[in-house]
Each structure stands twice: as C-alpha cells, then as structure tokens.
C-alpha positions in Angstrom: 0.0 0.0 0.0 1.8 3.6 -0.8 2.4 5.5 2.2 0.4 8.4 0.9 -2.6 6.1 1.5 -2.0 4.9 5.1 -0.9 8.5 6.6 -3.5 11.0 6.9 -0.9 14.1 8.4 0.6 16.1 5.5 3.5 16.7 7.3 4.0 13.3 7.5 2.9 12.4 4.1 5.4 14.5 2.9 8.4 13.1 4.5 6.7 9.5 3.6 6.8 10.3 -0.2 10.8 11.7 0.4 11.6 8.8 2.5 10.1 5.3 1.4 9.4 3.1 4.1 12.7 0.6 4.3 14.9 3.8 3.8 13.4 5.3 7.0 15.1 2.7 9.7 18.4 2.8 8.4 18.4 7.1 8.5 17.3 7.1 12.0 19.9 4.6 13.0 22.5 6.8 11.3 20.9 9.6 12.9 21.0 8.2 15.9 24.6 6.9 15.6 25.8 10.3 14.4 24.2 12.1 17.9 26.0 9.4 20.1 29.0 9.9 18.3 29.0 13.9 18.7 28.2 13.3 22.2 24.8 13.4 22.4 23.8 11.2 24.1 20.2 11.9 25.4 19.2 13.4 22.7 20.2 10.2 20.6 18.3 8.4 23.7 14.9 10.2 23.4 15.2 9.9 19.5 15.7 6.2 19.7 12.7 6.0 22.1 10.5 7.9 20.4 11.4 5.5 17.1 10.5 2.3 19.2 7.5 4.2 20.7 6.4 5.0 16.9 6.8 1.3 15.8 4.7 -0.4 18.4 1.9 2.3 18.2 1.7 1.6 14.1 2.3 -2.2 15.0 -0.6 -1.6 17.8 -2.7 0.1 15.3 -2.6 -2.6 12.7 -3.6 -5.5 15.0 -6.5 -3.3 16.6 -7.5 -2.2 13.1 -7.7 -5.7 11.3 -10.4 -7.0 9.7 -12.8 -9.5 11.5 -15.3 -11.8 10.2 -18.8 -10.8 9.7 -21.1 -10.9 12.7 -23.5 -12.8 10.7 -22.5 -15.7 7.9 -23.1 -14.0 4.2 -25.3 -15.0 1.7 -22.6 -17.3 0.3 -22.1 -19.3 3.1 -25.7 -19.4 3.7 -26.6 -20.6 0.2 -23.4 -23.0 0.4 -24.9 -24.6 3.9 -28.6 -24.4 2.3 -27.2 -26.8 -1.2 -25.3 -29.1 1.2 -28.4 -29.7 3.0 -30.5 -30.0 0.0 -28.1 -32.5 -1.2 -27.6 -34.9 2.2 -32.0 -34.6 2.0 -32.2 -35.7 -1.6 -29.1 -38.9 -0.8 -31.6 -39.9 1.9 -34.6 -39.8 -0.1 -32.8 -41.8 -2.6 -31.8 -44.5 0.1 -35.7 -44.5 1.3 -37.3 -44.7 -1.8 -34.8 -47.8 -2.5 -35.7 -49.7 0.7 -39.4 -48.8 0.3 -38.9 -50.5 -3.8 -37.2 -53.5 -2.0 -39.9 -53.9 1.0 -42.9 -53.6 -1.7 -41.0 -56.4 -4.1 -40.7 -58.5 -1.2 -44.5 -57.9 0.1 -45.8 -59.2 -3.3 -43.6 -62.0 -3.3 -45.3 -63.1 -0.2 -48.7 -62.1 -1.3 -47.7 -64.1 -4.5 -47.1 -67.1 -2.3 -43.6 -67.3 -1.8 -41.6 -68.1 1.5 -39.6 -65.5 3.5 -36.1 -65.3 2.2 -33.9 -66.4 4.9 -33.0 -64.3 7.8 -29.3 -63.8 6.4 -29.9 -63.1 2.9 -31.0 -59.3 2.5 -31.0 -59.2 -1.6 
C-alpha cells in the first residue's frame, strides 16, 4: 500500500513520499549513531525511544485495526450450507425410496405365495 494512503498528516505524508518506508530505519539509526557519536547522548536516547514508541503504536494500530469476520455468515455461506443440506435430504430420499422398492418387491412376493427369504440373505 503507498504510504500516501495509510498517513493521513501532511507533514507526514510528505516526508513518507521523500523517505520510502525501508529507507526510514536505516536514516534514523545513522541519525541516531551520528548524535551518540557527537556526544549526544540523550538526545540520541529520546530519539531512539520515540522510534520504538512509533513502531509499536503503528504495530498496535494494525492489530487493533484488522479486519474481522462478519457478525453474521453472508449469503454465500448461507446458500453454500442451504445446497449441502438439500443434497444430504435428496441422498436420503434416494436411500428410502430404494428400501421402500425393496420392501414392496418382497411384500408381493409373499402375497404371491412365496416363502420368506432367509433371515441372512437381504437381496
């Protein structure tokens, strides 16, 4: 995403579109260097802390501005869940209305005269 879209301050903006992002760490660490170098030191301190300050607000930000999942499932996962039941419903349908074709073949063999199939044999 271009920084231009994220940052909202123009100051900022600014020094986002002169500065890209991975460019940014290494100048204040030189910065930072150079001030404890020219003694100093608490001013290289307070800018060091303000940089780790910055970096877990934005990382702070961007966790407590992700996106969650709806509240409420869409209409695709409703239709999804509506065509899975419709299609578990019609495989059982199918399995009754093949036991029901085997239990009236069987009923007109006996009315026909015939003897029960033995208990083992379920044809």
């Amino acid at each position: 995403m271009p920084p231009y879209v994220a940052i909202k301050s123009l100051r900022l903006r600014r020094l986002a579109l002169l500065l890209p992002r991975w460019l940014l760490a290494p100048a204040v660490i030189a910065l930072v260097a150079l001030l404890w170098s020219i003694g100093a030191l608490w001013l290289a301190v307070v800018l060091a802390g303000a940089c780790l300050v910055g970096i877990a607000a934005l990382l702070w930000w961007r966790w407590a501005a992700r996106e969650h999942p709806p509240a409420r499932p869409t209409l695709f996962v409703v239709r999804h869940r509506q065509q899975r039941a419709v299609r578990v419903l019609r495989a059982i349908e199918r399995d009754l209305a093949q036991d029901v074709a085997v239990i009236e073949s069987r009923a007109r063999r006996l009315e026909g005269g015939a003897t029960p199939d033995e208990p083992g044999d379920h044809r």
